[in-house]
C-alpha positions as CSV (number, residue, x, y, z in Angstrom):
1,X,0.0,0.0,0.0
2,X,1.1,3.8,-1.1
3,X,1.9,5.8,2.3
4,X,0.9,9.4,2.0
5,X,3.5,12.3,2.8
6,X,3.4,14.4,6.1
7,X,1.5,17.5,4.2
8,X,-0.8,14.8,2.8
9,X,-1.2,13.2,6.1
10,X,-1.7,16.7,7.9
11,X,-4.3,17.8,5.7
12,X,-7.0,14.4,5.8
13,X,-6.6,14.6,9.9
14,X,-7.6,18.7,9.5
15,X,-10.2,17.7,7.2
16,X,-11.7,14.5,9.1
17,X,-11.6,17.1,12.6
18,X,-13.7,19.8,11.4
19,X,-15.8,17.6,9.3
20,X,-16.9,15.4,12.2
21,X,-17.3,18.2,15.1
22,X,-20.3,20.3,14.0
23,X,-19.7,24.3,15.7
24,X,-21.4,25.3,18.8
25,X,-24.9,27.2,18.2
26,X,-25.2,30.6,20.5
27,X,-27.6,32.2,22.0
28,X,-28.4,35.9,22.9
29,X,-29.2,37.3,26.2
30,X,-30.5,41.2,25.8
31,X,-30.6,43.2,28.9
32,X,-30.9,47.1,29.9
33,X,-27.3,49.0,31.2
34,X,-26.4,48.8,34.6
35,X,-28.9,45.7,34.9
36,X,-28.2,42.3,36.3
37,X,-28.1,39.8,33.4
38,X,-28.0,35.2,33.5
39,X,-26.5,33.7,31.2
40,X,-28.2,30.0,31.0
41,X,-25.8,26.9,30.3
42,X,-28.0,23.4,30.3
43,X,-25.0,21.0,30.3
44,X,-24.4,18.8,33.4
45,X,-20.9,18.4,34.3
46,X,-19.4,16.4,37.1
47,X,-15.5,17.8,36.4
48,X,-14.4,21.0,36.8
49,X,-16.5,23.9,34.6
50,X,-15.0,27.2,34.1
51,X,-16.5,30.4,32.1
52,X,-14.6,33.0,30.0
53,X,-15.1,35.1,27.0
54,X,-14.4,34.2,23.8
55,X,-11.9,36.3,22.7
56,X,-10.0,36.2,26.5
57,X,-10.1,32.4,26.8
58,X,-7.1,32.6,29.1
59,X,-9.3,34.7,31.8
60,X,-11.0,32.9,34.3
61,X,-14.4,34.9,35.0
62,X,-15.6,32.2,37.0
63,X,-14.9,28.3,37.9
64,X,-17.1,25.8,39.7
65,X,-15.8,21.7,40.9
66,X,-17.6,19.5,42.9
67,X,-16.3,21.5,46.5
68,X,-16.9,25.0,45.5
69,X,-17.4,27.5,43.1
70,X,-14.8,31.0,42.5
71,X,-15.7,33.9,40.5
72,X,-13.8,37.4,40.0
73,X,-15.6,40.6,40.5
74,X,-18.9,41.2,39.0
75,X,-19.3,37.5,38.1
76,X,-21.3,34.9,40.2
77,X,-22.2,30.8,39.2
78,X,-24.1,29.2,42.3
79,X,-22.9,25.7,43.1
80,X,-26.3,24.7,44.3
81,X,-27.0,25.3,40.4
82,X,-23.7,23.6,39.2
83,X,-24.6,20.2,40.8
84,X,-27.9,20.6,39.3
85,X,-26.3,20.8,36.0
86,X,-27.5,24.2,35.3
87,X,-24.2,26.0,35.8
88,X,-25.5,30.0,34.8
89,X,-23.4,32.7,35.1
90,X,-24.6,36.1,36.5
91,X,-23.0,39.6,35.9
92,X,-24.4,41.5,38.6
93,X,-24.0,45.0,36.5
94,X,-23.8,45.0,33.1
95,X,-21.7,47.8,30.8
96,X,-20.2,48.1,27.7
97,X,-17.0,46.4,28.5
98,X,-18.7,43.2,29.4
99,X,-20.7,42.8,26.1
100,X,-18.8,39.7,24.4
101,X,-19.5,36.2,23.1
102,X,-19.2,34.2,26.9
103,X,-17.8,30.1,26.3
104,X,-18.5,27.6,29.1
105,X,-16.7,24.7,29.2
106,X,-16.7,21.0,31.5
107,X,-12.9,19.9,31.9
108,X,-11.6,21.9,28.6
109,X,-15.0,20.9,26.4
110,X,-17.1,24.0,25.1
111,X,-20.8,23.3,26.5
112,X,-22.3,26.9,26.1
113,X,-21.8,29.7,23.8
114,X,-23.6,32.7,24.8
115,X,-23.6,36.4,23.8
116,X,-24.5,39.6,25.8
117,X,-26.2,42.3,23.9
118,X,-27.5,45.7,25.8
119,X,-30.0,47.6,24.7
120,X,-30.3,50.4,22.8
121,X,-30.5,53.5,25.1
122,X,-33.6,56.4,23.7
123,X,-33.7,59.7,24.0
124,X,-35.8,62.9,23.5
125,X,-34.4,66.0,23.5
126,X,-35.7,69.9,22.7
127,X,-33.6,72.5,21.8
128,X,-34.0,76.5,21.4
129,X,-32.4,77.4,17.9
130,X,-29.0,78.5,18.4
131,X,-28.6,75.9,21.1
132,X,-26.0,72.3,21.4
133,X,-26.7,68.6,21.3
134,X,-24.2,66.5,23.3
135,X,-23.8,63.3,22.5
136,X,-22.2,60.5,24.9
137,X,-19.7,57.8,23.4
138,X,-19.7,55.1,26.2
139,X,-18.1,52.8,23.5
140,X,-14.3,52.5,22.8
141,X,-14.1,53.7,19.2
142,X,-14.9,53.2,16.2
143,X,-18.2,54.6,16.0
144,X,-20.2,56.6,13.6
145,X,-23.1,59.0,13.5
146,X,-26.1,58.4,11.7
147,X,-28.5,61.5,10.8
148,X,-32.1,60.9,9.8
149,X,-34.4,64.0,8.9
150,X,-37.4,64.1,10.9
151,X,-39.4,64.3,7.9
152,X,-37.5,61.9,5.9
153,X,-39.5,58.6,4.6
154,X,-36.6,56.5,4.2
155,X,-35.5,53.6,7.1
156,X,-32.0,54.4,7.0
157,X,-30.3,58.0,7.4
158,X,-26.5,58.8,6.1
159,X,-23.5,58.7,8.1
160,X,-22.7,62.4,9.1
161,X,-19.7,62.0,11.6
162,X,-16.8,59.0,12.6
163,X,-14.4,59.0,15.1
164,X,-11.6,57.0,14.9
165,X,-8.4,57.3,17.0
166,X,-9.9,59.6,19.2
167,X,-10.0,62.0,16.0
168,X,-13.5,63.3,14.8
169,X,-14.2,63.5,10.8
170,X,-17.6,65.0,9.7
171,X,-19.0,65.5,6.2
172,X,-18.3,69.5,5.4
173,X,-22.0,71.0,6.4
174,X,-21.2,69.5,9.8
175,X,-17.6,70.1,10.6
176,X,-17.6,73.9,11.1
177,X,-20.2,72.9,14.2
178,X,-19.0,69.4,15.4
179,X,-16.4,69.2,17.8
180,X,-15.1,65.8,20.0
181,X,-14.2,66.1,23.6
182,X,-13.7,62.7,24.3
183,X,-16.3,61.2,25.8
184,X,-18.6,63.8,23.6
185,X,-19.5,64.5,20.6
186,X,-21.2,68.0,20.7
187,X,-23.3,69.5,18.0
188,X,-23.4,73.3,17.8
189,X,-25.8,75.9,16.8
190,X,-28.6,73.9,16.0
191,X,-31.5,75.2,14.0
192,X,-34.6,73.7,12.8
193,X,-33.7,71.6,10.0
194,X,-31.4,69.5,12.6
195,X,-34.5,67.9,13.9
196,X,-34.8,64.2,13.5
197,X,-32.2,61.2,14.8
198,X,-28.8,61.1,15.6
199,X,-27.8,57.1,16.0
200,X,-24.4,56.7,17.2
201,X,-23.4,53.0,16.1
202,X,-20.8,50.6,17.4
203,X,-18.5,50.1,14.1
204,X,-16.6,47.1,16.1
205,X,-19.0,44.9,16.9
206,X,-22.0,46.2,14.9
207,X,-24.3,47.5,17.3
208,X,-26.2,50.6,17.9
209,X,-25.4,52.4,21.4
210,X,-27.8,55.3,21.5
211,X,-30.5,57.5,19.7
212,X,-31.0,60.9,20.0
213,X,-34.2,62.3,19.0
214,X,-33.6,65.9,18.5
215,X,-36.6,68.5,18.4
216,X,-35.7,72.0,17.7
217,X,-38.9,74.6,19.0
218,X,-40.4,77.3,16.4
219,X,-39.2,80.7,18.1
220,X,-42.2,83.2,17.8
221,X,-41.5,86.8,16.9
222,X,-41.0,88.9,20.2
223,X,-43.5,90.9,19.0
224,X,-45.7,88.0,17.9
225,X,-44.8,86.6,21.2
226,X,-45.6,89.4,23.4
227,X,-48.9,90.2,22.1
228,X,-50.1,86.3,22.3
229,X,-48.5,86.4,25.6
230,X,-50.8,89.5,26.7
231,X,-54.1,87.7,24.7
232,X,-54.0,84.9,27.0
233,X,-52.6,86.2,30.2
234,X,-55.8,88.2,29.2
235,X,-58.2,85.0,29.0
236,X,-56.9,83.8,31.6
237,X,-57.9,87.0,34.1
238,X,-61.1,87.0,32.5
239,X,-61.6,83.2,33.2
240,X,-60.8,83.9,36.5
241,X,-62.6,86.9,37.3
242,X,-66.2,85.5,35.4
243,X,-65.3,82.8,38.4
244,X,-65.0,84.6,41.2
245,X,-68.0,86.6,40.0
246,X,-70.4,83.6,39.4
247,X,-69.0,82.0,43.2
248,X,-69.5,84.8,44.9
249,X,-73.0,85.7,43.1
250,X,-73.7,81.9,43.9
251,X,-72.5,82.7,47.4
252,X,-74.7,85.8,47.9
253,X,-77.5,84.1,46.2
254,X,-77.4,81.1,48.7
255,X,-77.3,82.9,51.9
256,X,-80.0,85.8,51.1
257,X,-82.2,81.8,50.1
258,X,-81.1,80.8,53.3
259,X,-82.3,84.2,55.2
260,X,-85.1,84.5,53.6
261,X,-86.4,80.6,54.6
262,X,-85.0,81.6,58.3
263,X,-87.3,84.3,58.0
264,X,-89.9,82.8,56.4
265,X,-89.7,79.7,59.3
266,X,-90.0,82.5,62.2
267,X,-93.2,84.1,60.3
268,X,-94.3,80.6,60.3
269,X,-93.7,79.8,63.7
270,X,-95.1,83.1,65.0
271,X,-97.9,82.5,62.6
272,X,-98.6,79.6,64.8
273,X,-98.0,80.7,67.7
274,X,-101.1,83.9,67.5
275,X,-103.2,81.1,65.8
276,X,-103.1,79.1,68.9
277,X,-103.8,81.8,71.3
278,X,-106.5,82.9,69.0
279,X,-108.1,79.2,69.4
280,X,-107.0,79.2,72.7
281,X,-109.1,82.7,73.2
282,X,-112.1,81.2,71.2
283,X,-112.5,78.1,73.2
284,X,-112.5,80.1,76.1
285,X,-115.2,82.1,74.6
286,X,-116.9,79.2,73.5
287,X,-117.1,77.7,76.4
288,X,-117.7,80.9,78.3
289,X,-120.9,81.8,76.2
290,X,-122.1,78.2,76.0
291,X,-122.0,78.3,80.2
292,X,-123.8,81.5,79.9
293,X,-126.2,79.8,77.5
294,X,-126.2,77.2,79.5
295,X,-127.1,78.9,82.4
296,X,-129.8,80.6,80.8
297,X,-131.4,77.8,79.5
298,X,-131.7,76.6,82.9
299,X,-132.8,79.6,84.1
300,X,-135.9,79.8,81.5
301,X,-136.6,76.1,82.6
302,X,-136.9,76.7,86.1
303,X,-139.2,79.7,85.6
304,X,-141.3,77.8,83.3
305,X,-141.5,74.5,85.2
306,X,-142.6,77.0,87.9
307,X,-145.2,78.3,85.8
308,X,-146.6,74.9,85.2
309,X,-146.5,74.3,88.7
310,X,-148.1,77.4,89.4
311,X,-151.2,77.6,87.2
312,X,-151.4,73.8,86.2
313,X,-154.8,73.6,88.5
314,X,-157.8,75.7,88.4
315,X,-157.9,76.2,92.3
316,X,-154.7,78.4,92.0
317,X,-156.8,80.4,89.5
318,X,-160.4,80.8,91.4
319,X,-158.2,81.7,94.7
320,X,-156.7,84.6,93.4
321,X,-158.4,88.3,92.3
322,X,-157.2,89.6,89.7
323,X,-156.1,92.6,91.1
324,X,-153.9,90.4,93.6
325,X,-151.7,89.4,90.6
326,X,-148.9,91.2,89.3
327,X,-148.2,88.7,86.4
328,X,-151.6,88.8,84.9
329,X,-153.3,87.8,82.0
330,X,-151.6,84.1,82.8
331,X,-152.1,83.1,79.1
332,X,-150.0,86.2,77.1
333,X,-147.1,85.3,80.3
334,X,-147.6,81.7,79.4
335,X,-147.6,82.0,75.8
336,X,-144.5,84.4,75.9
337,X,-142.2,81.7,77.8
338,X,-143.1,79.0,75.5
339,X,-142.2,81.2,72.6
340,X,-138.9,81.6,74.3
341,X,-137.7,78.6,75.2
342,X,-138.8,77.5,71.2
343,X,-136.9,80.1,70.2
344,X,-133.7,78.9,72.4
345,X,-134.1,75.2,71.7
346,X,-134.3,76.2,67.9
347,X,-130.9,78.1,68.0
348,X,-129.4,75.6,69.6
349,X,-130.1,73.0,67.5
350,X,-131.3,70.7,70.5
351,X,-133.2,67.4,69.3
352,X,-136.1,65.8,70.1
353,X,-133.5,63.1,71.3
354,X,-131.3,65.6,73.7
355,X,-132.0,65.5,77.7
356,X,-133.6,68.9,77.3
357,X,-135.4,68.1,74.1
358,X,-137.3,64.9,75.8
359,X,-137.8,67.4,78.6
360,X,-139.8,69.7,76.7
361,X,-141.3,67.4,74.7
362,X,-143.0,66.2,78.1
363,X,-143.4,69.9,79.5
364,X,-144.6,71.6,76.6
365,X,-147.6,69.5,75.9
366,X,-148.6,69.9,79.8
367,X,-147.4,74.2,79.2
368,X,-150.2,73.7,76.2
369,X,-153.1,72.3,78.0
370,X,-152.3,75.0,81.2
371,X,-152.6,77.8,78.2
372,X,-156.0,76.1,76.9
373,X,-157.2,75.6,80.5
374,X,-156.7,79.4,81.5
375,X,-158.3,81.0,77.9
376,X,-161.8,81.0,79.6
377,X,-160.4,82.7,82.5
378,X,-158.9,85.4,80.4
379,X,-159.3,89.3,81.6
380,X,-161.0,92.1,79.7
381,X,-158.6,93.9,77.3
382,X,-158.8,97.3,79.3
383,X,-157.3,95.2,82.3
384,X,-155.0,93.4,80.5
385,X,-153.7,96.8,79.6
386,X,-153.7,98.1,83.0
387,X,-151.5,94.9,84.1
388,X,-149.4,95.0,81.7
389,X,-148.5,98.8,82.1
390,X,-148.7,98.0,85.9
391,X,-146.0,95.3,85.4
392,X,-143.5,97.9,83.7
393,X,-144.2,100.5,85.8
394,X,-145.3,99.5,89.4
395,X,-144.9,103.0,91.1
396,X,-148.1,104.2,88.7
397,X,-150.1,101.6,89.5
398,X,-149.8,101.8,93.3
399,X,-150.3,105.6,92.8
């Protein structure tokens, strides 16, 4: 059999290695600046695992066996996690110097390939005309700047400015105003066709650090200015004054309502108060002219039921002269007190059904018959006369 030559030999072993060991898939772990970021590894290893960056392999970051785990500064791997074979690292504060491609490895073998990205940092900023944008470099150089019009309708802008070597080069519209003072890049005299965003890029490792979002005001004419200025200052004292005005009318307006109710609830009460003695007075009244009435009505019975008692018998009459009685003709005396009780009964409105209507219902039947009884017994008109006259005036008759 042939042999092959050294460089023959040499080249079928390179081929055969990186034929048969396929490269080791990464992954991405994105997190904000200054932020605590994991970086997962899956791969359980009972030997002695170690993490380092990719382009620093001789730098330990941090190493873990089966007694403990070490780490430098910044860098943590928990050995609870290790024997669990999920050896992460942590970097408890993330900046620019520790984005790289991180490589895990289990006694020399690569397990984990993982990269740390940050996140683009955003920001606004508003300008007077005439006025500077700074912009920080946090990243070693080279970076560019990218400027995109804020009215522009493209996705990409044009590079404006690079710094290389700590040196600053700008297109020619740009370098009479841009200046570098390292970590700055500062943008003079801005006016308003500056407005848009500034992107300042990592050239090295192809990543974009910041964007600056630049907004430059429209400056009114003083003039313009002032006299807009007075307008609303203007408004606004009128607002305020039609305000106050309508609280304190509303304030004036609700205490003269609540006076005038105050009011209105003493006239009320007061009202009340003369009604009730008023009632008061007329119940007394009442009850004083119904006694009197009362009184009367008694009064009148008792003379009639004396009456009755008087001439109810004829014996009374035949025992008597008439010029012995002072009270004579009987009948016309009799007659008159039964008109007058009637008469009281009637304005009382006394029933049939009262005590003192079923007493002269019995009474005035017997007053009746008495009146009957003592027409035959009547006296000539010209002493009826003389009686009656003698009643009314006694001194002429005894004269």
């Amino acid at each position: 059999m042939q042999s092959c030559s050294i460089h023959h030999c040499v080249l079928f072993f390179l081929t055969l290695t990186f034929t048969t060991v396929p490269a080791l898939a990464f992954t991405s772990v994105t997190v904000k600046l200054h932020q605590s970021a994991t970086l997962p590894c899956n791969s359980r290893c009972s030997g002695f695992v170690k993490w380092t960056m990719f382009h620093n392999p001789d730098y330990i970051l941090a190493q873990c066996d089966q007694t403990a785990c070490r780490s430098e500064k910044g860098y943590e791997v928990s050995h609870d996690q290790y024997l669990q074979g999920k050896p992460h690292l942590t970097i408890t504060a993330v900046d620019y110097s520790k984005r790289a491609l991180y490589t895990c490895q289990c006694d020399g073998v690569e397990v984990c390939d993982v990269r740390l990205v940050i996140d683009t940092l955003m920001s606004s900023v508003q300008l007077n005309p005439g006025e500077a944008l700074v912009m920080d470099l946090p990243v070693p150089e080279p970076v560019e700047v990218i400027y995109k019009p804020i009215d522009s309708a493209g996705l990409y802008g044009e590079q404006i400015c690079t710094v290389t070597q700590r040196s600053l080069q700008c297109k020619t519209e740009y370098t009479r105003r841009a200046s570098l003072s390292y970590p700055n890049i500062t943008l003079r005299d801005v006016n308003m066709s500056d407005s848009g965003s500034y992107t300042i890029r990592d050239r090295k490792n192809d990543e974009v650090i910041h964007i600056y979002t630049l907004i430059v005001k429209v400056v009114q004419p003083e003039s313009e200015g002032k006299l807009v200025s007075h307008w609303v200052h203007g408004v606004i004292v009128g607002i305020l004054l039609l305000i106050l005005m309508i609280v304190g009318a509303g304030f004036v307006l609700k205490n003269w309502h609540v006076k005038r109710l105050k009011k209105e609830k003493a006239d009320l009460e007061e009202t009340i108060k003369l009604n009730e003695s008023v009632t008061e007075g007329d119940n007394h009244r009442q009850r004083a002219n119904s006694d009197a009435e009362a009184a009367q009505l008694i009064k009148q019975m008792l003379k009639v039921d004396t009456l009755i008692q008087q001439y109810k018998t004829e014996s009374v009459r035949t025992s008597q002269s008439w010029t012995s009685l002072n009270d004579i003709p009987v009948v016309e005396l009799l007659k008159r007190k039964k008109a007058e009780l009637d008469e009281i009964l009637q304005g009382r409105e006394i029933s049939e059904q009262d005590t003192i209507g079923q007493w002269w219902s019995l009474k005035r039947p017997e007053l009746d018959a008495i009146i009957e009884h003592w027409k035959k017994y009547d006296a000539e008109p010209d002493q009826i006369i003389q009686v009656e006259q003698c009643s009314s005036a006694q001194e002429l008759c005894n004269q």
